[in-house]
N, C-alpha and C positions, 0 to 999 in steps of 0.2 A: 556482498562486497561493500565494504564501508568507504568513507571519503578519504580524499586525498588531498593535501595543501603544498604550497610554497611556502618552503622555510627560509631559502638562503638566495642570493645573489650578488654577482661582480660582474667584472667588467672589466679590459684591458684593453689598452691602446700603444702600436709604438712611440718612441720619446720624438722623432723627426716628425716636426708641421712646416707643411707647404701652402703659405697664402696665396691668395687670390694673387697678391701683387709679384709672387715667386710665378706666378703661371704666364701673369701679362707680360713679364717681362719681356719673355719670347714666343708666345702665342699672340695670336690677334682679338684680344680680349682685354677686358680689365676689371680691376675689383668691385666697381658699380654695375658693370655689366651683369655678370655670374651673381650678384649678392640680390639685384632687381629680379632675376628668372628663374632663379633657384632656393634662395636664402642662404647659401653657404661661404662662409668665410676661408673658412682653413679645413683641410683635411692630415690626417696623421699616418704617414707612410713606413712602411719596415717592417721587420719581424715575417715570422711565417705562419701558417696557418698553426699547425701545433703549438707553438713557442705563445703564441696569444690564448688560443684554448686552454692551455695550460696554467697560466695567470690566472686568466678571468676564474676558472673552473677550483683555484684552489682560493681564491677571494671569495666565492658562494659557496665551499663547504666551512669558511672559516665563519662566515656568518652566521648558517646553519647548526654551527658547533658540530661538526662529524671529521672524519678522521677519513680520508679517502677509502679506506678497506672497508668503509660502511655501507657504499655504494654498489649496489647489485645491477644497474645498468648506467651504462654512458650511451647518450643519443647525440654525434654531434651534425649539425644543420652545417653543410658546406658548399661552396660551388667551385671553390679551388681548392683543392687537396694536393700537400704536399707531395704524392704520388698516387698514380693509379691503383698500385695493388702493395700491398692490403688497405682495407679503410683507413683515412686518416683517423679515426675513434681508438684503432688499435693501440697505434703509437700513443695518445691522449693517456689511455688506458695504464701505458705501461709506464709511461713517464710519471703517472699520478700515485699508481700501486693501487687503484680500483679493484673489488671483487666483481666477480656475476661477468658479464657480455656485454658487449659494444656494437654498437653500428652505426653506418652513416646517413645522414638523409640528404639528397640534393632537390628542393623545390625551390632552387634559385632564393631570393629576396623574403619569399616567402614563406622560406624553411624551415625559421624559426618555430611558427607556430603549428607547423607539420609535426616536426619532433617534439612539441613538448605535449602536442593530442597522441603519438603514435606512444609515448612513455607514460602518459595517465592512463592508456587503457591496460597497459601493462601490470600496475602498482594494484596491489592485491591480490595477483595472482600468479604469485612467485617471487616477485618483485614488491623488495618493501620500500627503496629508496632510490632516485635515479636521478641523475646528472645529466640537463640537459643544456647543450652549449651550443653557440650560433660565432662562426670566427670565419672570415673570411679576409685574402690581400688581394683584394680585386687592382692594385697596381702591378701585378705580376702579368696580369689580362689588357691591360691599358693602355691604348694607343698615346702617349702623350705628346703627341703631336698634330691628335684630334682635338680638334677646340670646344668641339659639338660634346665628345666623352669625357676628356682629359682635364676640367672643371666638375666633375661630379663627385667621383669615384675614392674611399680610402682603404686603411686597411684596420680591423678591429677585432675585440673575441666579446663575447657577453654569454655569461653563465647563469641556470639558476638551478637549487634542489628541489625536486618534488620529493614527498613521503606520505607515504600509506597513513592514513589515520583510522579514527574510532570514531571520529566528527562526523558533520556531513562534508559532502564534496563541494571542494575549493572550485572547484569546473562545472560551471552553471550550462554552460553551451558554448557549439563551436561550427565550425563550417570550413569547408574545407574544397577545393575546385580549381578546374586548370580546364586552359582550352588551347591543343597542342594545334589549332591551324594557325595562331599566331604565332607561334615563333618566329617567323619573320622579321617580326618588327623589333627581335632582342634572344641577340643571342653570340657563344665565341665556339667556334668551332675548334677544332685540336690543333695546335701549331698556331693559331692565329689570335686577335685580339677583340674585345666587347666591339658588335658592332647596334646602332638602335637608332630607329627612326622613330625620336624625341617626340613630335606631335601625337605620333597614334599611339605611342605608351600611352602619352599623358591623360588623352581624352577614355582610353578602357581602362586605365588605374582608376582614375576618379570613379565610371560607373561600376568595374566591379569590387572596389570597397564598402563602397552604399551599400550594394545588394547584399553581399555577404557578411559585412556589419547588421546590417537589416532581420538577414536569416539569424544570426546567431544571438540578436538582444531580444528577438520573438521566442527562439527554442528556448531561451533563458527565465523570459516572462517579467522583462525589462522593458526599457526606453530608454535614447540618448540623455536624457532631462536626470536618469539617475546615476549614467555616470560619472565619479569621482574624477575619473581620470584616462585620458583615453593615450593609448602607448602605438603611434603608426609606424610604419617602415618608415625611415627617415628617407626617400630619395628628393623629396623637390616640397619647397615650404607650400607653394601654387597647390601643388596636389590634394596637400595636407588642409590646407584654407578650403579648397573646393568640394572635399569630401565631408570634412567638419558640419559646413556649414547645412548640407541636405542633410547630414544626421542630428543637429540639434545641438551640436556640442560644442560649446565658447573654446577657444585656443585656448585658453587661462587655465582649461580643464585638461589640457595638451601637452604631453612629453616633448619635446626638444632639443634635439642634439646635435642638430645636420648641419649647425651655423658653424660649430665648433668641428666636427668630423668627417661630411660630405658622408655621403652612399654607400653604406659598407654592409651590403644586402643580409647575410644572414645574422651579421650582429647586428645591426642598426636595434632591431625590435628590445632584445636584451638591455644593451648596452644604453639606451635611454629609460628601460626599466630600473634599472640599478642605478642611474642615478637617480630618477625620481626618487627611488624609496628611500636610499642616502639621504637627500635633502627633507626627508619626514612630508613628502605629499600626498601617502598614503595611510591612511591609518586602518583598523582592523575594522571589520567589515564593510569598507567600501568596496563599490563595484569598479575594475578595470578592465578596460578592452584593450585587446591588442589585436593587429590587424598588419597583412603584409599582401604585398602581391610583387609580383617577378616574373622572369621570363618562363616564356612556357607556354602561354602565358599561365601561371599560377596566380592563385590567390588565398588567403586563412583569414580567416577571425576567431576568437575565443573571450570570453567574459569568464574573469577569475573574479570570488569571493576572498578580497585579502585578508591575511590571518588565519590562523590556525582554526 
């Protein structure tokens, strides 16, 4: 089996932003409050989980240069699907005119980088081209009348293409892990809305990012210090500062999105990929980590070789 790269990526967001100061109005909060504990300014509301997939997914093959019928798998990363049955991927699928098979991956926050390890082990063996897309409206889940959730949360899709190469592999290492007696601390049952006891995420986000960062720039045969560019779940700037820092890596070297979009679990990771690489903060062979964790508790890391 030869390697595998990332050729394309997008990104889509609904047109409707809700500021800090559209929340304080009628919550008991205000925009220094949520901007000091979180970092996030505004978030982008609407649309639905396909309608955003669908965007994002045809902005990564436009970039990619491929034709949607190019594509022999769609993986999309969701924790709100516009129905139960069939996968939301199908719908994706049919709406895109996709070749090959679809499916969905739910590891919450973390998802993104579930689907786009469970689509590289794919590519070469059968699979020469796959579409991996992370979109989630976590305002669909959202109590907003919770002050503690209703400040976090938006709604977004983020795409990118993998393809089969002749090179070596774009995918240095990756890691992958969930520990299901926390659910507790983050989770929405059916009928009802996000519920999450903020401190105990925070304090096992920050430790199992290190770790699993840790595992995957070792299996790589890396260090923080050679990161180019490091791509996290966007949930909480705190989390992002606290993890950064025990892994080596200056914010400068930090994707950033969460000021402008809030928490929008399985794109977050995408969706500040594409724009990093939009604004040329990546160039070809640098190393990037991307890195998520979620309810489940879930967690991923992966270190890509950017370029072909």
């Amino acid at each position: 089996m030869s390697g595998a790269a990332l050729t394309g990526w997008g990104a889509a967001l609904p047109d409707k932003v809700v500021t800090n100061d559209d929340l304080a109005a009628y919550l008991d909060t205000s925009d220094q409050w949520i901007r000091e504990r979180t970092g996030i300014r505004e978030r982008h509301i609407g649309g639905t989980t396909t309608e955003l997939a669908v965007d994002a997914a045809r902005a990564a093959l436009a970039r990619a240069g491929l034709q949607p019928a190019d594509i022999d798998l769609v993986v999309l990363s969701t924790t709100t699907p516009d129905q139960m049955v069939p996968g939301n991927s199908a719908e994706i699928s049919a709406r895109l005119g996709t070749a090959g098979g679809a499916m969905d991956v739910n590891a919450a926050c973390a998802g993104f980088v579930y689907a786009l390890v469970a689509a590289h082990g794919l590519l070469g063996r059968g699979i020469e081209k796959a579409l991996v897309i992370g979109s989630d409206t976590l305002s669909r889940i959202t109590d907003w009348d919770d002050r503690s959730t209703a400040v976090l949360f938006g709604d977004a899709a983020g795409a990118v293409v993998m393809e089969h190469t002749g090179g070596a592999d774009q995918l240095l290492g990756w890691d992958l892990g969930v520990d299901g007696t926390a659910r507790r601390f983050l989770y929405c049952d059916h009928g009802s809305t996000l519920y999450m006891e903020g401190r105990e995420v925070f304090r096992r986000a920050v430790r199992a990012v290190v770790s699993s960062c840790e595992k995957t720039l070792q299996r790589a045969g890396v260090d923080g210090s050679q990161v180019a560019l490091c791509v996290p779940h966007q949930a909480n700037i705190r989390i992002i500062e606290a993890a950064n820092e025990r892994l080596g890596i200056p914010m400068d070297r930090t994707a950033i999105a969460l000021d402008r979009t809030g928490n929008t679990s399985s794109a977050s990771v995408p969706l500040a990929l594409a724009e990093a690489a939009d604004e040329g903060r990546v160039a070809d062979g640098d190393l990037v980590l991307l890195c998520g964790f979620g309810a489940g508790m879930t967690w991923s890391s992966a270190v890509l070789r950017w370029g072909k």
